[in-house]
C-alpha positions in Angstrom: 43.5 122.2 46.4 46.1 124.8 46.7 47.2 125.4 50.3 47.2 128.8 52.0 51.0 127.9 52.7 52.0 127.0 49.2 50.4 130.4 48.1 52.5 131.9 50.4 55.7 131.0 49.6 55.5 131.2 46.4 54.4 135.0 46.6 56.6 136.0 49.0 57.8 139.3 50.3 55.7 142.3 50.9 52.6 140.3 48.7 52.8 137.4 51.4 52.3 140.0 54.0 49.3 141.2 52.3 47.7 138.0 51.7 48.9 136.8 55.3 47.0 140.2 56.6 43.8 139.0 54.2 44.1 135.4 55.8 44.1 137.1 59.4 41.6 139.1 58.9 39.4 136.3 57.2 39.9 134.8 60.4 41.0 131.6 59.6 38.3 131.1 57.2 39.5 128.5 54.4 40.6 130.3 50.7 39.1 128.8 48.1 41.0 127.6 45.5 39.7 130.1 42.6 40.6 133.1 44.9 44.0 131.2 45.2 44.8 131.4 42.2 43.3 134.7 41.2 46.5 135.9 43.2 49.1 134.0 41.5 51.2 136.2 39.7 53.9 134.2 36.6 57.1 135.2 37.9 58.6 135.8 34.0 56.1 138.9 34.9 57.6 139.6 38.2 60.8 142.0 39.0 63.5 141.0 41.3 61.9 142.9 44.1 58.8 140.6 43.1 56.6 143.6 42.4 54.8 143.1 39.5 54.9 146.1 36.3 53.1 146.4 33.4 55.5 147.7 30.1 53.8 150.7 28.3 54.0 151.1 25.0 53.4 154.7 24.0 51.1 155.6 20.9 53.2 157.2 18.3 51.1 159.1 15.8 52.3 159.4 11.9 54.3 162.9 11.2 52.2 164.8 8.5 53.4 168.0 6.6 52.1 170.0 3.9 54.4 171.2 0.9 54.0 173.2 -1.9 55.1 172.9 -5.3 57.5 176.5 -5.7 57.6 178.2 -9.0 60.6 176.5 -11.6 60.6 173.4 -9.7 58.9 170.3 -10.0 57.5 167.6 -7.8 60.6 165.1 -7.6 63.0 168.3 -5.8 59.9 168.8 -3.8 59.8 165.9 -2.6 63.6 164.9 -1.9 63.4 168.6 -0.4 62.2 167.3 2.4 64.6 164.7 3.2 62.8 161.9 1.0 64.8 159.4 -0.5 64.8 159.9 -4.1 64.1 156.3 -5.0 60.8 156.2 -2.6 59.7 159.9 -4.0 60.4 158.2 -7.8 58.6 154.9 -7.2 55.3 157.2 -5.7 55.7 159.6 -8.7 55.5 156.7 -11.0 52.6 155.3 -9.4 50.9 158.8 -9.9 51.1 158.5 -13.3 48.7 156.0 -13.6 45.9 158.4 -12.7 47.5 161.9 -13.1 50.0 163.7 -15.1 53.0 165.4 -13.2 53.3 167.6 -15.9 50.2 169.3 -15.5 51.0 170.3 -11.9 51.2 173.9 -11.4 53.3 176.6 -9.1 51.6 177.0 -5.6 50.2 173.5 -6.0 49.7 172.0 -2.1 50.9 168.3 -0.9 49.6 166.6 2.3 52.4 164.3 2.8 51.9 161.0 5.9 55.1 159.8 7.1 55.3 155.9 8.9 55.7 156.4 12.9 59.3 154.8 12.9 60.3 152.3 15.5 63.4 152.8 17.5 66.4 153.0 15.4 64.3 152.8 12.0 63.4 154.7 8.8 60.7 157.0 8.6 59.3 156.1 5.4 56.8 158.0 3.0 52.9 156.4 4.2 50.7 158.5 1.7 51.1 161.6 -0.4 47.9 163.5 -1.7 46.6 166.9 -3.4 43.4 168.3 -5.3 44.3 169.5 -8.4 41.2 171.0 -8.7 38.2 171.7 -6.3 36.3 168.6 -7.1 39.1 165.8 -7.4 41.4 164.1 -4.7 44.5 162.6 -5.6 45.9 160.2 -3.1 49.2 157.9 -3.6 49.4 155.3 -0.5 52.5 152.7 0.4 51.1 149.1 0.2 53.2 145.9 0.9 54.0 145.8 -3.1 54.3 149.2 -3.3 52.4 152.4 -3.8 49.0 152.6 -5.5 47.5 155.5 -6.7 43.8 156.8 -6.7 41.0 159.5 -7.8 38.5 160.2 -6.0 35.9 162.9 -6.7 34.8 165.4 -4.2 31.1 165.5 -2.9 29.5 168.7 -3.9 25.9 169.7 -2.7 23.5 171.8 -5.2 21.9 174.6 -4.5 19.9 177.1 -6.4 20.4 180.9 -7.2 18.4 183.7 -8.6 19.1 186.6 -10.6 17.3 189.3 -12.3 18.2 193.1 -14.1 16.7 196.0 -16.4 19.2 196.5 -19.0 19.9 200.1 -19.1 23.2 200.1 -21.5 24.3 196.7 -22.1 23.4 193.2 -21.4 26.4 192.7 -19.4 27.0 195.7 -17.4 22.7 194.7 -16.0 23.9 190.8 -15.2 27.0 192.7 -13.5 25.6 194.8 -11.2 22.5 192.5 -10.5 25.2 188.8 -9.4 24.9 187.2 -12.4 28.6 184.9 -12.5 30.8 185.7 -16.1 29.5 181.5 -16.4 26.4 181.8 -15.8 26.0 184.7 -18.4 28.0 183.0 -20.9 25.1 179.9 -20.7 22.1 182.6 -21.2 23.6 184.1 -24.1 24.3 181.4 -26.0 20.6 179.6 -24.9 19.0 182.5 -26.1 21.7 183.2 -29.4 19.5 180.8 -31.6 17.2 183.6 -31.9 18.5 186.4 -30.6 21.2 188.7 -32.4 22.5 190.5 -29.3 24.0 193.0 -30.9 20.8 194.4 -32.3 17.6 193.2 -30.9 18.3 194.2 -27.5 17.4 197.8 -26.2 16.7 200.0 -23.4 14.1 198.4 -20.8 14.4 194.9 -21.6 15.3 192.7 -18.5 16.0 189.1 -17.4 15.2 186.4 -15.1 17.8 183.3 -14.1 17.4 180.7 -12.1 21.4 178.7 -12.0 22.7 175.7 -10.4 25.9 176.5 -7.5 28.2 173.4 -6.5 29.7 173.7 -2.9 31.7 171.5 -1.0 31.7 170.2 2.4 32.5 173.6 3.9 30.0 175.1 1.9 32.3 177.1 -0.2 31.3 177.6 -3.3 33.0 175.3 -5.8 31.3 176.1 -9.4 28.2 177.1 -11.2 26.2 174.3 -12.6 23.5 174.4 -15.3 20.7 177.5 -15.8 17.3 175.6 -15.1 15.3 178.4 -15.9 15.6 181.7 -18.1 13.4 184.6 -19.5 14.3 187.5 -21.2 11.6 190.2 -22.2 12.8 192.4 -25.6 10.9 194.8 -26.8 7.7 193.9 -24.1 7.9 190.2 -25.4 8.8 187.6 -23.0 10.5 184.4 -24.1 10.7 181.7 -20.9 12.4 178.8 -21.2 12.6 175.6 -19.4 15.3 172.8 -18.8 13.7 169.6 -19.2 14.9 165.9 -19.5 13.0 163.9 -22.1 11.6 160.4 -22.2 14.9 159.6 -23.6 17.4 160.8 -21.2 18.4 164.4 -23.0 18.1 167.8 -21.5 17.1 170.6 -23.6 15.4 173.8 -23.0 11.7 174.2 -24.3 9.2 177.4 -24.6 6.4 177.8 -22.7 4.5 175.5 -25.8 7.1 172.6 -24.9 8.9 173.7 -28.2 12.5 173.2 -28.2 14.6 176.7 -28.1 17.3 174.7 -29.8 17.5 175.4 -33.6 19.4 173.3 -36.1 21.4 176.2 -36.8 23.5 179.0 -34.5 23.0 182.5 -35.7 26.2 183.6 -34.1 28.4 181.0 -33.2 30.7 183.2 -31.3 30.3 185.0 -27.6 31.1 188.2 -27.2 31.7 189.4 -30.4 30.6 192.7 -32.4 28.1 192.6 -35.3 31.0 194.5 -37.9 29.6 194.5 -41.2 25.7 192.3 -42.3 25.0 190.7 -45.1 24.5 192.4 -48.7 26.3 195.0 -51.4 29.5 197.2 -50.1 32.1 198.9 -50.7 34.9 195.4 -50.1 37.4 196.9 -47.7 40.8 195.9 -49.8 39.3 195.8 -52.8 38.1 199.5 -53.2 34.9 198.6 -55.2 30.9 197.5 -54.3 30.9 194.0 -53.6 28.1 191.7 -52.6 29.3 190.7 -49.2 27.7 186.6 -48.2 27.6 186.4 -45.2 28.3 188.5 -42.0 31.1 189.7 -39.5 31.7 189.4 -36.0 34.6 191.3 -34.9 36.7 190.4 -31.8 39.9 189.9 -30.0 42.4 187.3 -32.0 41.7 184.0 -30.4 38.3 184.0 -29.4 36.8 180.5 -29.9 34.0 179.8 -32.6 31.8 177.4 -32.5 30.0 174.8 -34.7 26.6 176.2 -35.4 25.0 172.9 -35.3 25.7 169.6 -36.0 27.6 168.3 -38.9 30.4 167.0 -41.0 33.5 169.0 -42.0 32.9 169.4 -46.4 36.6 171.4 -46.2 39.4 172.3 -43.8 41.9 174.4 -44.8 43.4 178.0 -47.0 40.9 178.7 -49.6 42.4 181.8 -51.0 40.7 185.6 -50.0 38.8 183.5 -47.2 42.4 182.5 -45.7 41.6 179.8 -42.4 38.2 178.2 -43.8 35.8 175.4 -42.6 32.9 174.5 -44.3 30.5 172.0 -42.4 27.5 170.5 -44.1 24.7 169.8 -41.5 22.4 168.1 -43.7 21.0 168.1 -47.5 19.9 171.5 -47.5 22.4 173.6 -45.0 25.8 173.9 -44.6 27.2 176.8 -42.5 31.5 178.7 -43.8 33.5 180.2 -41.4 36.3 182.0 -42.0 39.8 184.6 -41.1 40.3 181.9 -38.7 43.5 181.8 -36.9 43.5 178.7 -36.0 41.7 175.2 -36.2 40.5 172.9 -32.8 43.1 169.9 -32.6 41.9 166.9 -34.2 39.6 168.3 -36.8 40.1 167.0 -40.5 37.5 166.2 -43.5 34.5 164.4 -43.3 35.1 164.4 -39.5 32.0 165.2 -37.3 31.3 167.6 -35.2 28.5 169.3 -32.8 26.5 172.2 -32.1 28.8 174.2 -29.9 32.3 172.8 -30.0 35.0 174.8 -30.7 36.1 174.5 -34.4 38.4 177.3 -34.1 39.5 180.8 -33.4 39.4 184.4 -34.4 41.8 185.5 -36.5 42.6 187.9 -39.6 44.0 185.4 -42.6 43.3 186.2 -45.8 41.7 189.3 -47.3 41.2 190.9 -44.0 41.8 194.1 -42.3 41.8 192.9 -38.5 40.8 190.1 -36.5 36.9 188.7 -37.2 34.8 185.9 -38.1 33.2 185.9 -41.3 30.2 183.7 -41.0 28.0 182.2 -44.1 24.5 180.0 -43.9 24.4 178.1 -47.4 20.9 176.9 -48.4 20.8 174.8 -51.3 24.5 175.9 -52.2 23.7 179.6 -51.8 24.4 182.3 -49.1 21.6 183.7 -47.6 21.3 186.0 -44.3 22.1 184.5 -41.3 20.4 186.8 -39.7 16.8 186.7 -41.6 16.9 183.2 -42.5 14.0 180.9 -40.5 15.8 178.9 -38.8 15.3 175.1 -38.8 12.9 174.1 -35.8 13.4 172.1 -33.0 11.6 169.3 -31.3 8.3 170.0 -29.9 7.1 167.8 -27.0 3.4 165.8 -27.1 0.8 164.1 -25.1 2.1 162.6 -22.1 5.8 164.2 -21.9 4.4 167.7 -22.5 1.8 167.4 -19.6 4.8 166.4 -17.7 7.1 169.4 -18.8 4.4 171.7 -18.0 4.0 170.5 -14.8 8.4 170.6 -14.2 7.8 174.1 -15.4 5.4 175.1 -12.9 7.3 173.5 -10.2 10.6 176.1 -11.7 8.9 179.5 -12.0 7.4 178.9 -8.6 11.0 178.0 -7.0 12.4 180.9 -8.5 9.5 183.4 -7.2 10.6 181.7 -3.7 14.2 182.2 -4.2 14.2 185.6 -5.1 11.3 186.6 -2.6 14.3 185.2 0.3 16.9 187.3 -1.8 14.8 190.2 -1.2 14.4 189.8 2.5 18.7 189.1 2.6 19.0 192.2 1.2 16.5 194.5 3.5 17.3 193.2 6.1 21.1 194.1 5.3 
C-alpha cells in the first residue's frame, strides 16, 4: 500500500499542502490506496512549478467562399483567381469531366468552394468544389487521398397540384394568360388536344377550359418546374371533351376520354405550336406560279425556326431537296399513311433514311426553301399514296381500355375531377379572401 508520506513527497509543493490539509482534516484517518492514487498526477504532465495544464487545441473550421463564373472567362481563371494553384484547379476540373462538361457552363454561374483548415505553417488546399447547373442537379468535386472524385446528385423535388380555368373571349392564349395558366403548361394542352382540334378554326367566342398541372418545388418550396397536366377539358361550341392521364396495365401513360378511349391518334393534324392556318387544302391561285393549282396539303405559317414535329410514329421514306418543295421529309407510319413536310429550314441532328422516329419529336424547323414566299410549313397526309385533307381526314383511332383496366380508369378519373373541384374551390377562397 502506498504510504501517506510517499504521496507526499512525490506531489510536492502547494498539492502537498492540499493533500496534507485533506489528511488533517481526515483526522488521521488512513487513505486508502485507490484515493492514493486517484491524486497521482505523471510528472511528463506536470510544469516546473508542478501545477498541472491541460493543452487546448482550438477547432479550426474549413474556409468556404462562393465564386461566380464572370462573363468571357472560364472556370480554370476562376479558379486560380482566387489564389488556387493551377495544377489542383486542373486536376478538379479534369475530374469534373467525368460527370459534366465545362463547356456548357454559363456566365453568372455560382461555385461553393471548401478549403482544408491548414495546420500551422501549411497549405490551404482545395476540400470540395460544387454548383447546380440547373435547379434539380448538384454537382460536387471532393479531394480524396488519390485525388478528386466527382459526383451528381439530383435534387429532391416535392409535387404538388394546380388548377386553372378561363372563357376564351379572343384567343386561346390571351384566356390561359390572364387566368395563371404557365407558357408550359399551355404548350402541353394544345398539343393533347391538337389530334382533334384545329386551333385555328374550331375555337370561338365562349368556349372555356379546365387544367389540373403538376408543379415541382424544392426544399424551400420554390417553385422549380411544371410537371405533367393530369387532367384537361375544353368545351367548343357547348361540347365538352375531358380527358384523363392514366397508366396502363403495361406501364404507359396516355390520356383517355371519358369512354376510356385514348385521345391519342396515330396521326398529328398540326404538328407545329403556335403556328397560323395560311392557306387549306384544294384548287388556288399557286403564289409564284401565277395560275390555279390544286394545292395537297396545307400551310402553317410562322416565325423561321419554329420546331415541327413527327406527326406520329414512323420511318423516314426521304430526307432531303426535292425540287419546288425545297427541305422535305417524308415519313411512312405504316401501310396505309405516310405524312410530307416541307420549306423546312433545317433538319433535327441525326435524322437520315429509313431512320425511326416518334410522335412528337422534332424533325425540323420552319423555313422558306424552295417555291416559297415566306417562312411556313407545308404539311401533306398521304393515304394509299395520295394527299388528302389533313384537316377532314378521320383520323386513325387510338386504344380503347376494357374490362378490368377501364373500371379502374374510371375510378382514377373520379378520384381527378373531384381533386380539381377541391383545388379550385381553395383557389377561390385565396382569392376572396385577398
Amino acid at each position: 500500500m502506498v504510504s501517506i508520506a510517499s504521496v507526499m513527497a512525490i506531489l510536492g509543493g502547494t498539492a502537498g499542502y492540499l493533500l496534507s490539509d485533506h489528511y488533517s482534516n481526515a483526522k488521521d484517518t488512513a487513505l486508502s490506496a485507490s484515493a492514493a492514487e486517484s491524486l497521482i498526477v505523471d510528472s511528463s504532465e506536470t510544469d516546473v512549478s508542478g501545477v498541472t495544464e491541460t493543452a487546448s487545441i482550438p477547432d479550426i473550421e474549413p474556409r468556404r467562399e462562393t465564386v461566380v463564373l464572370e462573363k468571357g472567362s472560364n472556370l480554370m481563371a476562376t479558379l486560380t483567381a482566387t489564389g488556387l494553384e493551377r495544377n489542383i484547379a486542373y486536376n478538379a476540373i479534369e475530374a469534373l469531366r467525368d460527370v459534366f462538361n465545362p463547356r456548357k457552363l454559363r456566365a453568372g454561374q455560382e461555385f461553393d468552394l471548401v478549403y482544408s483548415a491548414p495546420m500551422e505553417d501549411s497549405i490551404e488546399l482545395l476540400d470540395e468544389l460544387s454548383f447546380q447547373p440547373d435547379a434539380e442537379t448538384i454537382v460536387s468535386v471532393s479531394r480524396t487521398d488519390s485525388g478528386f472524385e466527382a459526383s451528381s446528385d439530383k435534387v429532391e423535388l416535392t409535387t404538388k397540384n394546380n388548377v386553372a380555368a378561363g372563357t376564351i373571349e379572343q384567343s386561346l392564349f390571351l384566356a390561359a394568360e390572364r387566368n395563371g395558366v404557365p407558357l408550359p403548361v399551355l404548350m402541353n394542352l394544345i398539343e393533347l388536344y391538337s389530334y382533334e382540334v384545329d386551333f385555328q378554326r374550331d375555337i370561338q367566342p365562349g368556349d372555356s377550359f379546365e387544367i389540373m398541372f403538376q408543379e415541382l418545388e424544392n426544399e424551400k418550396g420554390e417553385r422549380v418546374r411544371y410537371g405533367d397536366v393530369l387532367y384537361a377539358s375544353m368545351t367548343l361550341s357547348g361540347e365538352e371533351v375531358r380527358l384523363y392521364s392514366f397508366t396502363d396495365s403495361n406501364g404507359e401513360t396516355d390520356f383517355y376520354n371519358q369512354q376510356g378511349e385514348s385521345y391519342r391518334r396515330a396521326l398529328m393534324r398540326t404538328p407545329i405550336n403556335g403556328a397560323r392556318l395560311s392557306s387549306g387544302f384544294g384548287k388556288r391561285k399557286h403564289p409564284i406560279l401565277g395560275y390555279t393549282k390544286m394545292h395537297k396539303g396545307i400551310d402553317f405559317a410562322a416565325p423561321r425556326g419554329t420546331p415541327i414535329f413527327a406527326a406520329g410514329n414512323g420511318t423516314i421514306a426521304k430526307i432531303g431537296r426535292n425540287g419546288g418543295y425545297g427541305n422535305y421529309i417524308r415519313i411512312r407510319h405504316n401501310d396505309s399513311y405516310e405524312t410530307a413536310y416541307a420549306h423546312m429550314k433545317g433538319f433535327a441532328k441525326g435524322l437520315k433514311q429509313g431512320a425511326r422516329v416518334k410522335q412528337g419529336d422534332v424533325i425540323g424547323y420552319v423555313g422558306t426553301t424552295g417555291a416559297s414566299t415566306g417562312p411556313h410549313l407545308h404539311y401533306e397526309i398521304l393515304k394509299d399514296n395520295a394527299q388528302v385533307n389533313p384537316i377532314k381526314v378521320k383520323m386513325p383511332s387510338g386504344k380503347k381500355l376494357k374490362g378490368d383496366e377501364l373500371n379502374t380508369f374510371l375510378a382514377d378519373a373520379d378520384i381527378l375531377r373531384k381533386q380539381y373541384a377541391e383545388l379550385s374551390l381553395d383557389n377561390r377562397k385565396i382569392a376572396s379572401a385577398d
